[in-house]
N, C-alpha and C positions, 0 to 999 in steps of 0.2 A: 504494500500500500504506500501509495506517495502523502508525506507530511508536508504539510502548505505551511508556510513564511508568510509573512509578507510580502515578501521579493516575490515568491517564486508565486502568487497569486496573484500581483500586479503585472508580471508577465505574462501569465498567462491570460489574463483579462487582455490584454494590450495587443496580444498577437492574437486573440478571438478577433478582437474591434479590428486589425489589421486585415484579418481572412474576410472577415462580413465586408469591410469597404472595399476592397479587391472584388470581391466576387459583385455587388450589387454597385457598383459605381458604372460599368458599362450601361448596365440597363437603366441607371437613372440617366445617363449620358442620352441615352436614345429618345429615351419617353421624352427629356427635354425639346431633344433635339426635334423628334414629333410632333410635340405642341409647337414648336415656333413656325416649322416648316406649314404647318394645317393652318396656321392664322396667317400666312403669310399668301398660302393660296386661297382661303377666304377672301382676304383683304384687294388678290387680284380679280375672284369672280365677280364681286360684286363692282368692282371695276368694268369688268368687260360687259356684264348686267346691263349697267348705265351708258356705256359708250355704243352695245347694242341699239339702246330704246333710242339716244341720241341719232344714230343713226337710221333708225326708222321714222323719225322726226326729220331729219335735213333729208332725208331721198323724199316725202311727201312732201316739202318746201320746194324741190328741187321740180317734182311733179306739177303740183302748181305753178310755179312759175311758165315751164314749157308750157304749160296750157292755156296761161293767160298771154305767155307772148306770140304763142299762132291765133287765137282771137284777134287779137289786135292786128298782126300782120294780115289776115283774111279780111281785117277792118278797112285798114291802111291800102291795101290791093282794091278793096273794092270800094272806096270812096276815090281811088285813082281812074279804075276802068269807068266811074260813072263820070268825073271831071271830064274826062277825052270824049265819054260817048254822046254827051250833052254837046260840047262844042264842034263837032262832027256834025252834027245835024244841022 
């Protein structure tokens, strides 16, 4: 039977806490590293989220536009051909 000391209990206490953090210090490493990585991609979806919705906001701006500047040009044409067909006559 081994007689404990004090020494020889403080060491061995020391080299337990040694073996425990050696063994569980990768895995807190990860999990860390996990949480940072997932808020990190979070923090970009909802990024691309918003830069999506923006972009289905400017392509209907963009829709619009082309649609009121061929009104206008079919406006602008045919307030032309009626100028010329009136003085023609």
């Amino acid at each position: 039977m081994i007689k404990l000391n004090p020494k020889k209990s403080l060491l061995i206490v020391l080299s337990l806490l040694l073996i425990t953090l050696v063994l569980y210090f990768p895995k807190i490493y990860l999990i860390n590293n996990i949480y940072y990585v997932s808020k990190d991609i979070n923090k970009m979806y909802s990024h691309y989220i918003s830069l999506k919705e923006e972009n289905k906001f400017l392509a209907q701006q963009l829709e619009d536009m082309k649609f009121k500047n061929q009104i206008e040009d079919s406006l602008i044409i045919y307030s032309i051909e009626g100028n010329y067909g009136t003085k023609s006559n």
